[in-house]
Backbone as a printed PyTorch tensor [residue, N CA C, xyz], in Angstrom:
tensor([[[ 14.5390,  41.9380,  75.0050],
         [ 13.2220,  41.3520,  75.1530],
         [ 12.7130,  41.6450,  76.5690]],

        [[ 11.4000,  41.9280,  76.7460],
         [ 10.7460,  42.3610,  78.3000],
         [ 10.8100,  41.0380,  78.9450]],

        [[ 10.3870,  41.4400,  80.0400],
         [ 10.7200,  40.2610,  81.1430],
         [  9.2810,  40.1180,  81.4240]],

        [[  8.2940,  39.1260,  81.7530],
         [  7.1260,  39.7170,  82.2690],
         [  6.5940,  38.9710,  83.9580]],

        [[  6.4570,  39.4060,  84.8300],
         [  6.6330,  38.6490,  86.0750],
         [  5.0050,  37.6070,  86.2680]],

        [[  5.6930,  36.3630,  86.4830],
         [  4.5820,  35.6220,  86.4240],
         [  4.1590,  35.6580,  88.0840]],

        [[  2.5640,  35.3020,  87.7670],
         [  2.0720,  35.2840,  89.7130],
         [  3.0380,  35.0500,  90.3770]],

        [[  3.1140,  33.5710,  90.1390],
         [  4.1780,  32.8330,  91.4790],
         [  5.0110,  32.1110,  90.6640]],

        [[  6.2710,  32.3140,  91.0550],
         [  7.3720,  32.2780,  90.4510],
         [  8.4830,  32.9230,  89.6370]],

        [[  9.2430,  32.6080,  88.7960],
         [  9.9090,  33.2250,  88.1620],
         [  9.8840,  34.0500,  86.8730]],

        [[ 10.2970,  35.4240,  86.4650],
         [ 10.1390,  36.1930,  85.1170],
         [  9.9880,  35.4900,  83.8780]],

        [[  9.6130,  35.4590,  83.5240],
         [  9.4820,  35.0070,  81.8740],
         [  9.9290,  36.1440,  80.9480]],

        [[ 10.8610,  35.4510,  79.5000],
         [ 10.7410,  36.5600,  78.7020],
         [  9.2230,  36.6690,  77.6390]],

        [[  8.9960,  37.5350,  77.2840],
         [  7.4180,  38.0130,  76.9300],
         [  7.7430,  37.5970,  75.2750]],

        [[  6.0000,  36.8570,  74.8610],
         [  6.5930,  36.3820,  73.6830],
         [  5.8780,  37.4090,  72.6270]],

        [[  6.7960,  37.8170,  71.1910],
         [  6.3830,  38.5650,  70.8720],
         [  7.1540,  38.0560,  69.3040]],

        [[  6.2360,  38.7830,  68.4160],
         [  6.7430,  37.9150,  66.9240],
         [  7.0630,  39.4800,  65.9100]],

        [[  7.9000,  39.3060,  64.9890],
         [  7.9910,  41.0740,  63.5260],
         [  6.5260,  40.8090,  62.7560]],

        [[  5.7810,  39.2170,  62.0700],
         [  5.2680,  38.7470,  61.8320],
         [  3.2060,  39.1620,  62.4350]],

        [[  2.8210,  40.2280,  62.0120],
         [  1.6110,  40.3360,  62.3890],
         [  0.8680,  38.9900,  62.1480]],

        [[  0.3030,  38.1380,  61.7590],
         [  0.1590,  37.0210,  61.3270],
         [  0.2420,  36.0220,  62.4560]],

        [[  0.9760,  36.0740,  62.9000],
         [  1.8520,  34.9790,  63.8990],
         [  1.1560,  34.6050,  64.6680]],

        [[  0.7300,  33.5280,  65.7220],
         [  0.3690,  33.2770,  66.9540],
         [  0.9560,  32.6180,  67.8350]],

        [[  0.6070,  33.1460,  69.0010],
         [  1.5950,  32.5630,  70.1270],
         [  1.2680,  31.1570,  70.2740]],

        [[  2.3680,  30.6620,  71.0320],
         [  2.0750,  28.7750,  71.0490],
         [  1.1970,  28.9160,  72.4270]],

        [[  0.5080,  27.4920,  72.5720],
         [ -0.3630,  27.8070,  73.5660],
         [  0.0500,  27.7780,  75.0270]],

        [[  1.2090,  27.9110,  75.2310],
         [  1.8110,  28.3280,  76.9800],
         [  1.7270,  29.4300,  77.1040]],

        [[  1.4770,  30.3750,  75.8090],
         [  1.9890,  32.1180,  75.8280],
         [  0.0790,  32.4120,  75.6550]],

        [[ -1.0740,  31.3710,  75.2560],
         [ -1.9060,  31.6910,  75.2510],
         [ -2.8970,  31.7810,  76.7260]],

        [[ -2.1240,  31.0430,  77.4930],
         [ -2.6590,  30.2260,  78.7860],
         [ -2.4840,  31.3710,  79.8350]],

        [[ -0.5500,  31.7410,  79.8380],
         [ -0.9060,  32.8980,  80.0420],
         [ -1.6970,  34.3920,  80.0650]],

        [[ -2.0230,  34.4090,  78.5320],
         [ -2.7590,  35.4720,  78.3550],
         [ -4.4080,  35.6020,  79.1470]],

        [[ -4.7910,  34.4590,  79.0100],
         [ -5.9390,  34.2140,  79.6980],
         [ -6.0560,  34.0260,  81.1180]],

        [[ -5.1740,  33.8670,  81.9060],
         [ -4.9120,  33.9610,  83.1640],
         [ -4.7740,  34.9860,  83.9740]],

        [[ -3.7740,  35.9850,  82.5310],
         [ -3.5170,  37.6910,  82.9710],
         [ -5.0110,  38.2090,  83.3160]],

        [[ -5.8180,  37.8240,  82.2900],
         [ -7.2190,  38.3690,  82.5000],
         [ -8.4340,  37.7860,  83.2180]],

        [[ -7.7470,  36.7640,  84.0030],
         [ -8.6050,  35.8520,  84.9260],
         [ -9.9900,  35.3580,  84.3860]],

        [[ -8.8570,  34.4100,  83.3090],
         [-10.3160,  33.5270,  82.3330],
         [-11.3050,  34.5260,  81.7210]],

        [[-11.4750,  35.7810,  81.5090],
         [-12.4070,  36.4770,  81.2350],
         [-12.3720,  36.6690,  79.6130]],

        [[-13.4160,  36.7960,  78.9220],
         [-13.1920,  37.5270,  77.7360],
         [-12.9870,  39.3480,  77.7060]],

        [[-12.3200,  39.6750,  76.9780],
         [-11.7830,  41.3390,  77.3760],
         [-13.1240,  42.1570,  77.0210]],

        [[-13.7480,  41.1700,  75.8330],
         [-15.0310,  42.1760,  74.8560],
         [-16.1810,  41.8670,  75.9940]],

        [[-16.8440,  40.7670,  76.5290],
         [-17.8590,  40.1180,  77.3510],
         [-17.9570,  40.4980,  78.8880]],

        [[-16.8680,  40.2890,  79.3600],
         [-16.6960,  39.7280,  80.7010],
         [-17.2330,  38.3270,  81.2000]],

        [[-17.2780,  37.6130,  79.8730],
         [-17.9550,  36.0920,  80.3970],
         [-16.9400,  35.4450,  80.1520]],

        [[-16.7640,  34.1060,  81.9510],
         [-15.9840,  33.8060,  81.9920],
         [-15.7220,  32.5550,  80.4960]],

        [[-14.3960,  31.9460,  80.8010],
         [-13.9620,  31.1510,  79.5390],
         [-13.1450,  30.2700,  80.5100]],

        [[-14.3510,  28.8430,  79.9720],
         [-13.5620,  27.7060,  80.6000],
         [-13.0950,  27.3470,  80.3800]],

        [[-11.5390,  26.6960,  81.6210],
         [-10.3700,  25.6140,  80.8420],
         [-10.6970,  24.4840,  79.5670]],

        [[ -9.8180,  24.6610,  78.6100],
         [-10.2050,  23.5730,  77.6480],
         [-11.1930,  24.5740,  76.4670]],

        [[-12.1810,  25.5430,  76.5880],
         [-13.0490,  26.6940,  75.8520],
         [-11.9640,  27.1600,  74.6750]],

        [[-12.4360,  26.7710,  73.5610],
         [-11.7080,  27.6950,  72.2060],
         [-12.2300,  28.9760,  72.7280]],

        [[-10.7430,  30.3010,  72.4550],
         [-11.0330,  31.1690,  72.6980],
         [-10.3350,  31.7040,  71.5440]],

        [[-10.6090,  33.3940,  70.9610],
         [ -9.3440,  33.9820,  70.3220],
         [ -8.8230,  35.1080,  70.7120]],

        [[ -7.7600,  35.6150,  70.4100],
         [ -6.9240,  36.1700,  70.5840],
         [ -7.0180,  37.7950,  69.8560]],

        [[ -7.3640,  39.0560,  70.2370],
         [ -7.4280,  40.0510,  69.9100],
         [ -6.1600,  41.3310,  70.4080]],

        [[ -5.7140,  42.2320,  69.5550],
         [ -4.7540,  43.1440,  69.8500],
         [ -5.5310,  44.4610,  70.5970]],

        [[ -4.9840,  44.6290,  71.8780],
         [ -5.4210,  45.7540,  72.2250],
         [ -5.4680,  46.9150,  71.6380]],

        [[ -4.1230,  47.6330,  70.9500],
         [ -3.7930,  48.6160,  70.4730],
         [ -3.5130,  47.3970,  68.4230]],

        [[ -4.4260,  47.9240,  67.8830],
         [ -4.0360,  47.5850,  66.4410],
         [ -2.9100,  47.5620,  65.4490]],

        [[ -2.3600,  46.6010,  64.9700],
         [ -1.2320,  46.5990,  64.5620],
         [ -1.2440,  47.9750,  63.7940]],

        [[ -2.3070,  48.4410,  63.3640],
         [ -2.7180,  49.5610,  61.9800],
         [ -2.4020,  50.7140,  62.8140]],

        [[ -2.1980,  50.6360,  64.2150],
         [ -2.5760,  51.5840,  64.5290],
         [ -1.3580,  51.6100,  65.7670]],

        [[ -0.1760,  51.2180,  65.1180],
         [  1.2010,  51.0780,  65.6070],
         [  1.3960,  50.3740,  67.0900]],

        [[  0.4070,  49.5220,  66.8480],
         [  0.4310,  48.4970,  67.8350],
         [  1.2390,  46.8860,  67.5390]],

        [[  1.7350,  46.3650,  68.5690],
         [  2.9640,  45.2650,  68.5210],
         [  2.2820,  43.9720,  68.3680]],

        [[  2.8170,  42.5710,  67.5970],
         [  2.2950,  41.2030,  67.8780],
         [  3.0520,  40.9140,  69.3560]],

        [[  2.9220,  41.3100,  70.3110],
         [  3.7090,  40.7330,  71.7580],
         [  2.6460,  40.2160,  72.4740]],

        [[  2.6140,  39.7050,  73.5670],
         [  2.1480,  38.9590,  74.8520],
         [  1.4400,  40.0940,  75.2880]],

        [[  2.1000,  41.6640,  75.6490],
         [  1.2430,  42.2580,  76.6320],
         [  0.3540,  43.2010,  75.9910]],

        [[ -0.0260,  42.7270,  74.3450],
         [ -0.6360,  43.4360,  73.4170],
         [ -2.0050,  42.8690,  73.2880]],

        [[ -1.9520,  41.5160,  73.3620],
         [ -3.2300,  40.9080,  73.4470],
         [ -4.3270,  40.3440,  74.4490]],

        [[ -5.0000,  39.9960,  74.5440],
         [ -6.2480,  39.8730,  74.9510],
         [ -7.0770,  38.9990,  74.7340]],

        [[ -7.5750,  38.3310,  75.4510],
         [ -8.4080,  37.1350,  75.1310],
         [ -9.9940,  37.6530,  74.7020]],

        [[-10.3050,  36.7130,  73.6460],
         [-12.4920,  37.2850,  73.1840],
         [-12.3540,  36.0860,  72.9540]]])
């Protein structure tokens, strides 16, 4: 499993599911949105703490892309 280095502090292992379907729990979502500094990936408008957001795959599962942490993207 990848390691993924958080700002400040210690590695995390990266969460990632076989299960296209799946979603990460929301510590692995908090992250994701942080990686991208609150931004939406499609907009660039920011997304405030507490803001329903969803979750999009960079590279498409269809298109031999992974359900992992460093696959997705916040819209």
């Amino acid at each position: 499993m990848t390691k993924l280095a958080k700002a400040k502090g210690r590695a995390v292992e990266e969460w990632s599911s076989d299960d296209p379907s799946a979603m990460p729990p929301p510590r692995v979502r908090l992250r994701i949105l942080r990686r991208h500094h609150n931004k939406c990936a499609l907009t660039g408008i920011l997304i405030a703490d507490g803001q329903a957001f969803d979750l999009d795959h960079i590279v498409r599962i269809e298109d031999g892309g992974k359900n992992c942490e460093s696959n997705l993207q916040p819209v």
